[in-house]
C-alpha positions as CSV (number, residue, x, y, z in Angstrom):
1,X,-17.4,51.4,-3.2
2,X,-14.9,49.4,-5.6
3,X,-15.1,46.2,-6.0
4,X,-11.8,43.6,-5.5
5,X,-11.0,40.6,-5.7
6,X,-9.5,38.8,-2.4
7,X,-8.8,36.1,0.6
8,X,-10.0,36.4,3.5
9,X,-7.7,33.6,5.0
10,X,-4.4,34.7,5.1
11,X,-1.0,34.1,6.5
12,X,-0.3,34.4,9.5
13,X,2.8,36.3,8.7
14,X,1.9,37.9,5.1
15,X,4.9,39.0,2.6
16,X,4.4,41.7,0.3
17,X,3.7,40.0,-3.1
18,X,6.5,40.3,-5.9
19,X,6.9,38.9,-9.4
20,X,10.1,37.0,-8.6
21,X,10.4,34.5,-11.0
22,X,8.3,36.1,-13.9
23,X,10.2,36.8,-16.6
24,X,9.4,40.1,-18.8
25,X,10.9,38.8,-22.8
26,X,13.0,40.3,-24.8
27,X,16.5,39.5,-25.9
28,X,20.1,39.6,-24.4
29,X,21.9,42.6,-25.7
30,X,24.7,40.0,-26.8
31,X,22.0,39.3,-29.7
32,X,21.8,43.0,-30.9
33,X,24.8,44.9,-29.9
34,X,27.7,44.0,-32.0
35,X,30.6,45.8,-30.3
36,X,29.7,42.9,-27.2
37,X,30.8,40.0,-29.4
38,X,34.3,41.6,-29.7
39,X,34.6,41.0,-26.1
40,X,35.5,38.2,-24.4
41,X,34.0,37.3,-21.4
42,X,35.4,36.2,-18.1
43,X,34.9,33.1,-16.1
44,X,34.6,32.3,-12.5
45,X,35.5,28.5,-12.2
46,X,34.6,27.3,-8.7
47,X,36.1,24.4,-7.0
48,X,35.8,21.0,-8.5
49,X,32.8,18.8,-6.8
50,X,32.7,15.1,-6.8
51,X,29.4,14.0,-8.4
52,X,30.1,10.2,-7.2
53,X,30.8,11.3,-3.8
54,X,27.3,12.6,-2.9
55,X,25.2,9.9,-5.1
56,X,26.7,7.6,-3.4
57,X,25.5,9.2,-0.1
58,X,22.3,9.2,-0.9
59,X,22.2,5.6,-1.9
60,X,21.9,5.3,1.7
61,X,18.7,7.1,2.5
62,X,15.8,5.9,1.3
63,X,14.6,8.6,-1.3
64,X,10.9,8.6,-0.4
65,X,9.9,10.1,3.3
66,X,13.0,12.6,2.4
67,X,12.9,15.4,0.3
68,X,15.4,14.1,-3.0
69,X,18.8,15.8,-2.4
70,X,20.0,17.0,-6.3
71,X,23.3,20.0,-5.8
72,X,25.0,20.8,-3.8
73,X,25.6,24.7,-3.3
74,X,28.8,26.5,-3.4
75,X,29.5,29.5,-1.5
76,X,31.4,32.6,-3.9
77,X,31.8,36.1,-3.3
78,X,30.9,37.7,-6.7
79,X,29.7,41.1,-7.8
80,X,29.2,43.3,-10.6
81,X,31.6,45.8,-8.5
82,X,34.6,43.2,-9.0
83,X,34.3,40.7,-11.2
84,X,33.0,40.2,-14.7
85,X,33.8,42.7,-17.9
86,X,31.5,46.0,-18.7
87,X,31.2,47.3,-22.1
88,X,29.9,51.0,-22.8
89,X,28.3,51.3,-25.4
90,X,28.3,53.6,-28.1
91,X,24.9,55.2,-27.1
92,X,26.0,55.1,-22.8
93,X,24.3,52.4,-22.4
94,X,26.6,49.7,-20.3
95,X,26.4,45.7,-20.1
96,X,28.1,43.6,-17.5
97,X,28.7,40.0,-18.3
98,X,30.3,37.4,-16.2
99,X,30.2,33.7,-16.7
100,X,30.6,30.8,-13.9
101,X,31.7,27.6,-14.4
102,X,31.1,24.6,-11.8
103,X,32.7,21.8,-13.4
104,X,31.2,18.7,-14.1
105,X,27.6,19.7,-12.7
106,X,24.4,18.5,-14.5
107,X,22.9,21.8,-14.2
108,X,23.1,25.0,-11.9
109,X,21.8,28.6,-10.8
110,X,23.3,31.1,-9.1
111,X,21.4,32.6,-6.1
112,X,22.0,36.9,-5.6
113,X,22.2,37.9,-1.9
114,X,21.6,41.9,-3.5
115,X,19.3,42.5,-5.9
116,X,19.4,46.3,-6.5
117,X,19.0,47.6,-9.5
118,X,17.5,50.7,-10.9
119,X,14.6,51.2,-13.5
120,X,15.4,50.3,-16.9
121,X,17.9,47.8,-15.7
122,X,17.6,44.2,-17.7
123,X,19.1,41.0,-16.1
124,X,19.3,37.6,-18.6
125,X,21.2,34.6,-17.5
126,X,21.8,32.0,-20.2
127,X,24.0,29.0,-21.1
128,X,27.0,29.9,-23.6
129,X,25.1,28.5,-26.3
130,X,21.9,30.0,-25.8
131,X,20.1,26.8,-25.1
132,X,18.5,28.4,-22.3
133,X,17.7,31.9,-21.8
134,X,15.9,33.4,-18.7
135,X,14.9,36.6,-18.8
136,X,14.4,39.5,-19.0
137,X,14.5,40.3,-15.0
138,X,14.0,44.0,-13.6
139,X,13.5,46.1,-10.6
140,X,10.3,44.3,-10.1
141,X,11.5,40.5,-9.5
142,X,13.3,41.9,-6.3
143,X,12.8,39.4,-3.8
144,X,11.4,40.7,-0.2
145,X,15.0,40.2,1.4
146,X,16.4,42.0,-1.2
147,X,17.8,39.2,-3.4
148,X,17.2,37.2,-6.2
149,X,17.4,33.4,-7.4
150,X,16.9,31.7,-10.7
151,X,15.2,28.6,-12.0
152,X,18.1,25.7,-13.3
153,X,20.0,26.0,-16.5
154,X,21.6,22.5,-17.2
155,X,25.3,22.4,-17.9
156,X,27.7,23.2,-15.7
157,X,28.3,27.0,-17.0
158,X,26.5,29.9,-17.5
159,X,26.5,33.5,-18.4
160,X,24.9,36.6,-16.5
161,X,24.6,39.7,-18.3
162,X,23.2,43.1,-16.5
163,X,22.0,45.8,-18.8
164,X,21.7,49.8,-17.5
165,X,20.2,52.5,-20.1
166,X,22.8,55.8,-20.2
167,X,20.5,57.2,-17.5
168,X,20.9,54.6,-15.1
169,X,24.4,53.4,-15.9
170,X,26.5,52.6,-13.4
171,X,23.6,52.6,-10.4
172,X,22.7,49.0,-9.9
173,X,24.4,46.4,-7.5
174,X,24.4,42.7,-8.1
175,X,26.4,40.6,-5.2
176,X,26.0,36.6,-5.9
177,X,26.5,34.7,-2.8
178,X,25.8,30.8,-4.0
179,X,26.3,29.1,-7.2
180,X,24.4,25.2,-7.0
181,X,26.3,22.3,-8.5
182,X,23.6,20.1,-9.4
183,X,25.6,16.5,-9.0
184,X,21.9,15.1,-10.7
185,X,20.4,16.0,-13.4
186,X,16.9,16.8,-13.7
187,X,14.2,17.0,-16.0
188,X,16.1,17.8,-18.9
189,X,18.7,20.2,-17.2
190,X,21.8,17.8,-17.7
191,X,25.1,18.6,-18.9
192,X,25.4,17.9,-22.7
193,X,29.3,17.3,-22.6
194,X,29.2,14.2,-20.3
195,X,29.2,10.8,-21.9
196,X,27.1,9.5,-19.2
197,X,23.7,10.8,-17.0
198,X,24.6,10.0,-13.5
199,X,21.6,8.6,-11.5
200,X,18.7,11.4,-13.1
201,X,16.5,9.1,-14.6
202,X,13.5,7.4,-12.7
203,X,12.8,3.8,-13.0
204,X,11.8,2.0,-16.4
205,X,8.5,1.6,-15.7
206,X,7.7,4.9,-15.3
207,X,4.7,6.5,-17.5
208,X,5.2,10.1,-18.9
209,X,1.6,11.8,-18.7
210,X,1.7,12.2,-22.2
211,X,0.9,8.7,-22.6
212,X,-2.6,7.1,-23.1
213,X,-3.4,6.6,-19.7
214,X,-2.6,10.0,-18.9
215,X,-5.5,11.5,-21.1
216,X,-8.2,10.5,-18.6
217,X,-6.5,12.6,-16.1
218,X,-5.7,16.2,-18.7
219,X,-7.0,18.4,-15.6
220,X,-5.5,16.9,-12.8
221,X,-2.3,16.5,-14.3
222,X,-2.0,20.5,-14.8
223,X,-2.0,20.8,-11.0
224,X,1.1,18.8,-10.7
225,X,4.5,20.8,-10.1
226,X,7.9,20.0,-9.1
227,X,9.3,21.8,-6.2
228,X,13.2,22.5,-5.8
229,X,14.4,23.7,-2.1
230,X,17.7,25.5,-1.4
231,X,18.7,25.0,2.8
232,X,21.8,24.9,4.6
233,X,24.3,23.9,1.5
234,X,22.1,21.7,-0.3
235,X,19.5,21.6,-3.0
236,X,16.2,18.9,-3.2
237,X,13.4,18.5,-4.7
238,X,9.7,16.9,-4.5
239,X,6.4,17.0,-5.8
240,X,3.5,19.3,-4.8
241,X,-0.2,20.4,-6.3
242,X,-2.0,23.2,-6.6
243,X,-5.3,22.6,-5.1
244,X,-8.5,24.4,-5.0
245,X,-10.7,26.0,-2.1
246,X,-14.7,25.8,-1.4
247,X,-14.6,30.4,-3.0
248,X,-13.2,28.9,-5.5
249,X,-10.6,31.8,-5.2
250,X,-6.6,32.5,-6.3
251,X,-5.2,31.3,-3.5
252,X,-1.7,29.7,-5.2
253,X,-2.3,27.1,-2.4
254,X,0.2,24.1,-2.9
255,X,-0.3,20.8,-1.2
256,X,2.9,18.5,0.0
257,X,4.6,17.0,2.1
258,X,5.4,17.6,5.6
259,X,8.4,15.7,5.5
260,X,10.1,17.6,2.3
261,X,10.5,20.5,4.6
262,X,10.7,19.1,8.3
263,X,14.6,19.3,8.1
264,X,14.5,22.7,7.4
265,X,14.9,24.7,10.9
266,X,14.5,28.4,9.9
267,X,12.0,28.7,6.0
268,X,13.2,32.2,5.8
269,X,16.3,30.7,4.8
270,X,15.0,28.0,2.0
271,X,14.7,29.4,-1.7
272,X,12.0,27.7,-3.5
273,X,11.3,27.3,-7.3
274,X,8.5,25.8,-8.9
275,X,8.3,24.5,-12.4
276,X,4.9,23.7,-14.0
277,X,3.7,21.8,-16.9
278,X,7.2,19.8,-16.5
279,X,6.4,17.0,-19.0
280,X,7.4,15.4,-22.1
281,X,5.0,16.1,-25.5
282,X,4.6,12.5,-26.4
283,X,4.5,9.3,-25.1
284,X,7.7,7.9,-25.8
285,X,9.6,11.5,-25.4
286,X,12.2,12.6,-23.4
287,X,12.0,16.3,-24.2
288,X,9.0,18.8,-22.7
289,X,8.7,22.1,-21.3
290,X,11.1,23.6,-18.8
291,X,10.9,27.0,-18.2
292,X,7.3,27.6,-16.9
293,X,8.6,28.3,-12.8
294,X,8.2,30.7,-10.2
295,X,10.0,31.4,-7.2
296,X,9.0,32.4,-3.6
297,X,6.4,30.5,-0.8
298,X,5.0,30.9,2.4
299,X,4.2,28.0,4.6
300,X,0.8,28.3,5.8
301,X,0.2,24.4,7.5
302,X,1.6,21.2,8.6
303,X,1.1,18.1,10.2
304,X,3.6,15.7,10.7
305,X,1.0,12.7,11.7
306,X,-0.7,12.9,8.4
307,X,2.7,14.1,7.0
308,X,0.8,17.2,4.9
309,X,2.1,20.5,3.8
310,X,0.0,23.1,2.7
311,X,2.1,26.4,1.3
312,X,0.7,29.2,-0.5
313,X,3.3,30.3,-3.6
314,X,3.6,34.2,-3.3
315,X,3.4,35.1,-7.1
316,X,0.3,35.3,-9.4
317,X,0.4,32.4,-11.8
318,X,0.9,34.3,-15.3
319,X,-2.0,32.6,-17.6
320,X,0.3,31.1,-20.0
321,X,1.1,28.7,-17.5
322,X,-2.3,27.1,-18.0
323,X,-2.9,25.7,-14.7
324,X,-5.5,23.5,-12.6
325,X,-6.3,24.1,-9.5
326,X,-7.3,20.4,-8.6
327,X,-10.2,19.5,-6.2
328,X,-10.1,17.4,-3.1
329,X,-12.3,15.3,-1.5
330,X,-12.6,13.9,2.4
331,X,-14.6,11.0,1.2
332,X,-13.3,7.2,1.8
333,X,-14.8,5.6,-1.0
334,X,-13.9,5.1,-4.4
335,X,-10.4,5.4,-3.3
336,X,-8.4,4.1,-6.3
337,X,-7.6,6.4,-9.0
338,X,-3.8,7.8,-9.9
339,X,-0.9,9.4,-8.6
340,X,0.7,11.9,-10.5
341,X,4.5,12.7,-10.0
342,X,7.8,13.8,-10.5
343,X,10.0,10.5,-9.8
344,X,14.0,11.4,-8.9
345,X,13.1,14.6,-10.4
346,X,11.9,13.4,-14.1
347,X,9.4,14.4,-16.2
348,X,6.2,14.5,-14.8
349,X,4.8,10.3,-14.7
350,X,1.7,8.8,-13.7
351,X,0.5,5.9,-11.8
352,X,-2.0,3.7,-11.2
353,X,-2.6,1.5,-8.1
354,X,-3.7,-1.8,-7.3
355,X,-5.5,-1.1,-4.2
356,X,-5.5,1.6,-1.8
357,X,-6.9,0.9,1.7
358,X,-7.3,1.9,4.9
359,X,-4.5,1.0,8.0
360,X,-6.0,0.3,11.2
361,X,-2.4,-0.7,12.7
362,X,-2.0,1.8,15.6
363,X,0.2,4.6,14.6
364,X,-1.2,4.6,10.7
365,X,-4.4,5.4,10.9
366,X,-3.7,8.7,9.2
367,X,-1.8,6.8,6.1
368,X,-3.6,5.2,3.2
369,X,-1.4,1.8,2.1
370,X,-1.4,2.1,-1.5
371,X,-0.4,-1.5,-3.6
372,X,1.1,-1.1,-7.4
373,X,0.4,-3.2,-10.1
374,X,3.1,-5.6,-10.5
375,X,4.6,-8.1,-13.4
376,X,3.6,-7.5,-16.7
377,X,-0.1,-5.6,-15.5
378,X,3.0,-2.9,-14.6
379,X,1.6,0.6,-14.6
380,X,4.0,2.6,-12.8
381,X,4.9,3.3,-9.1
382,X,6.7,6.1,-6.8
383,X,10.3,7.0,-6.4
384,X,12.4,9.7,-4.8
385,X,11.4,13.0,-5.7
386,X,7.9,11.4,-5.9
387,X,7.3,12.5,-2.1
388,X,4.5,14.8,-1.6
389,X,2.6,14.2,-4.4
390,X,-1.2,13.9,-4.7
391,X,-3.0,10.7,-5.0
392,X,-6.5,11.1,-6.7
393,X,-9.2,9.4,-5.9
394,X,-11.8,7.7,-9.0
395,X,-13.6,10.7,-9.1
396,X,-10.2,13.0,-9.9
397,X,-10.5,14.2,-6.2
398,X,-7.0,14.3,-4.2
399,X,-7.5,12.2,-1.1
400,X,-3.9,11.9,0.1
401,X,-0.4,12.8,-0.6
402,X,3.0,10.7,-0.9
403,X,4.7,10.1,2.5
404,X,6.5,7.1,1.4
405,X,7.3,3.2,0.9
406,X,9.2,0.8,-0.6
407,X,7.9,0.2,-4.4
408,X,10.4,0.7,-7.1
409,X,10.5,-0.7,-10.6
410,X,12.9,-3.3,-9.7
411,X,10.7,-4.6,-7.7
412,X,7.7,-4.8,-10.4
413,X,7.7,-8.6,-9.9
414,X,7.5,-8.2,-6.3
415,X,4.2,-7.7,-4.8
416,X,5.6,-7.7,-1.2
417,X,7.8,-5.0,-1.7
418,X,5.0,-2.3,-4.4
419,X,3.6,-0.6,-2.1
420,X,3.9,3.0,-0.2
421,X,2.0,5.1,2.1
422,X,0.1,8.2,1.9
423,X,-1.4,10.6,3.8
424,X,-5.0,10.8,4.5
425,X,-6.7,14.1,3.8
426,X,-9.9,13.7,5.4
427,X,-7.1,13.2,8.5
428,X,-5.2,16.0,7.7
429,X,-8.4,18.0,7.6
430,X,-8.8,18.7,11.4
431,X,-5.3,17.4,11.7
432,X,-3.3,18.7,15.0
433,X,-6.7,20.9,16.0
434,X,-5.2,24.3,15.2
435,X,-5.3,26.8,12.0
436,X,-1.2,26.0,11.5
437,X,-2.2,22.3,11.9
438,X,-5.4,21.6,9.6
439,X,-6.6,22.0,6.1
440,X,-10.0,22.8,7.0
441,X,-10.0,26.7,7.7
442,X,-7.8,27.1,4.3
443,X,-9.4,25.1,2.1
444,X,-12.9,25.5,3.5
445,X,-12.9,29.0,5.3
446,X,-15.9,30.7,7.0
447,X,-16.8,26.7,8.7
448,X,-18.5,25.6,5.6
449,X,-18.5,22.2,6.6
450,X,-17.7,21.4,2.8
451,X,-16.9,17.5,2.1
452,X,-15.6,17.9,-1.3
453,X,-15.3,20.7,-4.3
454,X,-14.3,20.5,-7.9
455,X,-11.3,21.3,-9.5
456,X,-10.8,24.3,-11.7
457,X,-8.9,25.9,-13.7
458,X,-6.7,28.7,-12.5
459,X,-6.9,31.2,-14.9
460,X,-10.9,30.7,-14.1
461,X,-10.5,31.4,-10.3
462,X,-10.8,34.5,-8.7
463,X,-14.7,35.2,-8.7
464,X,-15.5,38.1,-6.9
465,X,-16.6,38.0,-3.2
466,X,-19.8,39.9,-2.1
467,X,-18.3,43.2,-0.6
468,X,-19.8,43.2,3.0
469,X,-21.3,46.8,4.1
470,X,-18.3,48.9,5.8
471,X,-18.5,49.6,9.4
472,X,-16.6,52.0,10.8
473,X,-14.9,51.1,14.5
474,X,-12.7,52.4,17.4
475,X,-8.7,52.8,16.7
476,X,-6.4,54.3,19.1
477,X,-3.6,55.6,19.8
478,X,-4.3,56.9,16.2
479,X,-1.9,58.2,14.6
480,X,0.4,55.4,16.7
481,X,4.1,54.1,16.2
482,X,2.9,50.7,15.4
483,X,1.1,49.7,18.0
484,X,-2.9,49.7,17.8
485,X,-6.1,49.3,19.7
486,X,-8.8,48.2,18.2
487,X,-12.7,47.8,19.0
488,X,-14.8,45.5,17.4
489,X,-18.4,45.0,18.9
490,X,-17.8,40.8,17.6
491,X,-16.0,38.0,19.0
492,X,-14.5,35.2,16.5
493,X,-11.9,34.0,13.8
494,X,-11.0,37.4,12.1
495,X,-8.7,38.7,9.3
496,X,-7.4,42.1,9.1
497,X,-6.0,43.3,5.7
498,X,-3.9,46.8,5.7
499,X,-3.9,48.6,2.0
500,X,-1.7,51.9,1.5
501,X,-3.0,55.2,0.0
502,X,-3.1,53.3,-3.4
503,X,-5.5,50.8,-2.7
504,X,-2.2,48.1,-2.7
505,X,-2.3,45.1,-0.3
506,X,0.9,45.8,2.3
507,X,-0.3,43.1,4.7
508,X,-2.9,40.7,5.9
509,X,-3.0,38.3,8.4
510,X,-5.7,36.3,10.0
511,X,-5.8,36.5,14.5
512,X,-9.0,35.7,17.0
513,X,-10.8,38.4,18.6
514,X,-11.3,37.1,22.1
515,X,-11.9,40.6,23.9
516,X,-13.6,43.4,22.0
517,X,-10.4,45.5,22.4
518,X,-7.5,43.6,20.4
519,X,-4.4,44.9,20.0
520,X,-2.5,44.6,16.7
521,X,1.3,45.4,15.7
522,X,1.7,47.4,12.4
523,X,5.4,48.1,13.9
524,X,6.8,46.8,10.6
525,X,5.4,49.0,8.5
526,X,7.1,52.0,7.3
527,X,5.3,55.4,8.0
528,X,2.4,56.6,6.4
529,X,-1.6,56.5,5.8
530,X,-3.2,53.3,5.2
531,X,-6.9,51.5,5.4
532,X,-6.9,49.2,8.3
533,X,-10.0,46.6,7.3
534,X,-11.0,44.1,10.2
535,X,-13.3,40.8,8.7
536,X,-15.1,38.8,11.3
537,X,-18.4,36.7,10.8
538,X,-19.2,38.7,7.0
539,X,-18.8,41.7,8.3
540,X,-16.4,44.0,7.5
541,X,-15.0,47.0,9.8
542,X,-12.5,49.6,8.5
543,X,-10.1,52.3,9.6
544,X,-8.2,55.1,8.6
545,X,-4.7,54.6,10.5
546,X,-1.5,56.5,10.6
547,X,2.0,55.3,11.6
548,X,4.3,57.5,12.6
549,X,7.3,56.6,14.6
């Protein structure tokens, strides 16, 4: 039988898995195709927005316990049908360019409703000066709706450029639908030509990772990403980690909070880009890595009473990326250790509390009240953009994650004012009772009844599960439009997995067999053969199916 490596929680509505942000390398043909540089390239220059305007909106909401609003997005109606300049080349090959300009935005990305393009077809977006170059993108980063959206380039202009070989030419449809005006900077995506950064930095007595104190915390702090959201006109950001399970398997599983998403009515409609190993190289720095991201997530749990989120990023880390997974812990001792972060959407910072302690004032029992150093013992606190990031415990175990507070460095002098509030994980463990509602069966599947687990490193996940010994059971109608029957001679927590005729994943999702006939809808599958694979109480049960509608 062969051998593979996978889950056996799932979503409860599982997307086919796609590369999205994952860029293949090479080099825009504007580098090695001299007949391009004889032609200019158009611009689309998009209504002015007034940075000042929505900072000073958001000086009126309390950054922390909201996700931290950065752009603003612009609606356009721009394709490679219409707009933009293509250049044959001598060889049939043909490049479309096309540049957009939001003026006065700290940085920005454009966001493709269609996403169709043939194979052999190269996309690169890059800043006029090259700064920044993303790409190559191909057939393969097709998001499942069809579309496609890019990490941040800073500056308030950039250029796409779409490539089709001879074959191909002519064959591929790009529609862009949003353009974001970031009115904030972030990281180091700021607009070069303005004189002055308008409210992107985080507080002075922040500490990039890099420094000293951060070397006692190398794993942990590889677990730390920043987390940019797209919904209903706007773009925010806050801070997430990847965390490990008790299989010690690839999961991507990301761990927040609930409150950077609970204004967010429908997730099919919220983009989401993650950026890794966002930090500066040294101590004192204020330059680092930037283009290590991903796009695409699936919301898999949430509790708004211990305000967690637990989402599962739909791309394969590549192993460059060099992450940690980082291990948790539902213990209540030993409580103070760090918080790593990404304050008003900075480099990544850590810091150290005071105290952290246990509420027993009805209504926060699920919270742990965290205290910051404070006068000249100052090392560091949380901000906006902060909100949903982990707090480790002294053994580097996440106990918690950022709801929210009132500590900011100009209050490092203030003790009465440095604290903030966190969410308890051993509370957000059962949580509301229900699979959609806990961190247990995720984290801990199969009921292990684990207290803690390690950390480790990605790239070292993924150890193969014991295969359980194939039973065959009772499908029918078979072949069916969709709709299934299915016996299975258990009762329990089960997840059923569907591969196609080669051997690829098309969907899993994880249901409880109550009655030994279940019925399962496979309506949204297109027609065809596929391996139907039922898992309940390690044992495995499998099925030749066939939809035909």
């Amino acid at each position: 039988m062969v051998k593979r490596f996978f889950s056996f929680i799932a979503i409860a509505a599982f997307a086919l898995q796609l590369n999205a942000q994952i860029s293949y390398g090479g080099k825009p043909r504007i580098e090695t195709e001299p007949t391009l540089g004889k032609v200019q390239v158009p611009f689309a220059n998009l209504e002015k927005i007034d940075n000042a305007k929505y900072i000073a909106e958001d000086m009126e909401i309390d950054g922390k316990g909201h996700p931290y609003r950065l752009s603003v997005m612009q609606e356009v109606n721009l394709s490679n049908k219409t707009d933009g300049v293509t250049t044959r080349l001598p060889n049939g090959d043909m490049v479309w360019r096309l540049g957009i300009r939001t003026e006065g935005a700290e940085h920005t990305f454009p966001i493709f409703s269609k996403y169709d393009i043939p194979e052999g077809a190269e996309l690169f977006i890059y800043t006029p000066d090259k700064d920044l170059v993303l790409g190559s993108f191909n057939i393969e980063n097709t998001e499942e709706n069809g579309g496609f959206y890019s990490q941040a380039l800073p500056g308030d202009e950039f250029i796409i450029e779409y490539y089709e070989p001879a074959e191909v030419a002519g064959q591929g449809t790009l529609e862009i639908s949003q353009v974001a005006h970031g009115y904030k900077g972030f990281l180091d995506f700021r607009n070069k030509k303005r004189d002055k950064i308008l409210d992107n930095e985080s507080g002075s007595c922040q500490i990039n990772v890099a420094c000293s104190v951060g070397s006692n915390w190398a794993d942990q702090k590889r677990s730390v990403v920043l987390m940019y959201m797209t919904y209903a006109g706007y773009g925010y950001m806050c801070t997430g980690a990847m965390i490990n399970n008790t299989r010690n398997e690839k999961n991507n599983y990301m761990l927040s909070a609930n409150h950077c998403i609970s204004d967010f009515r429908n997730l099919t409609s919220v983009t989401f880009t993650f950026y890794f190993n966002a930090q500066t190289s040294t101590c004192s720095g204020s330059v680092g890595q930037r283009n290590q991201s991903l796009t695409g997530a699936t919301k898999l749990a949430n509790y708004s009473n211990s305000d967690f989120l637990l989402m599962k990023i739909n791309s394969n880390i590549p192993s460059s990326y060099n992450v940690y997974c980082a291990g948790w812990t539902r213990s209540t001792s030993s409580l103070v250790g760090c918080c790593i972060h990404h304050p008003n959407g900075d480099w990544k910072k850590i810091s150290i509390p005071n105290s952290v302690q246990a509420i027993s004032q009805s209504g926060y029992t699920n919270f742990w009240y965290v205290k910051w150093k404070t006068g000249t013992s100052n090392q560091g606190c949380v901000e906006g953009g902060s909100s949903g990031s982990p707090l480790f415990n002294a053994n580097k175990l996440i106990i918690g994650q950022l709801q929210g507070g009132k500590s900011d460095c100009a209050y490092i002098n203030d003790a009465s004012n440095m604290y903030d509030m966190y969410g308890r994980f051993d509370k957000s463990w059962t949580g509301g009772g229900t699979n959609t509602t806990r961190l247990s069966n995720w984290l801990a599947p199969n009921n292990s009844g684990a207290t803690s687990v390690s950390g480790m490193n990605y790239n070292s996940l993924g150890i193969e599960t014991p295969e359980p010994e194939d039973r065959s059971i009772s499908v029918y109608p078979n072949p069916s439009r969709g709709l299934f029957n299915v016996e299975v001679p258990e009762l329990g927590v089960a997840t059923y997995t569907v591969y196609d005729m080669m051997g690829r994943q098309v969907l899993q999702a994880r249901t409880v067999l109550s009655t030994q006939v279940h019925k399962i809808n496979l309506s949204g599958l297109h027609n065809g053969a596929y391996r139907l694979e039922i898992d309940v109480n390690d044992h495995r049960y499998v099925k030749p199916i066939l939809i035909n509608k």
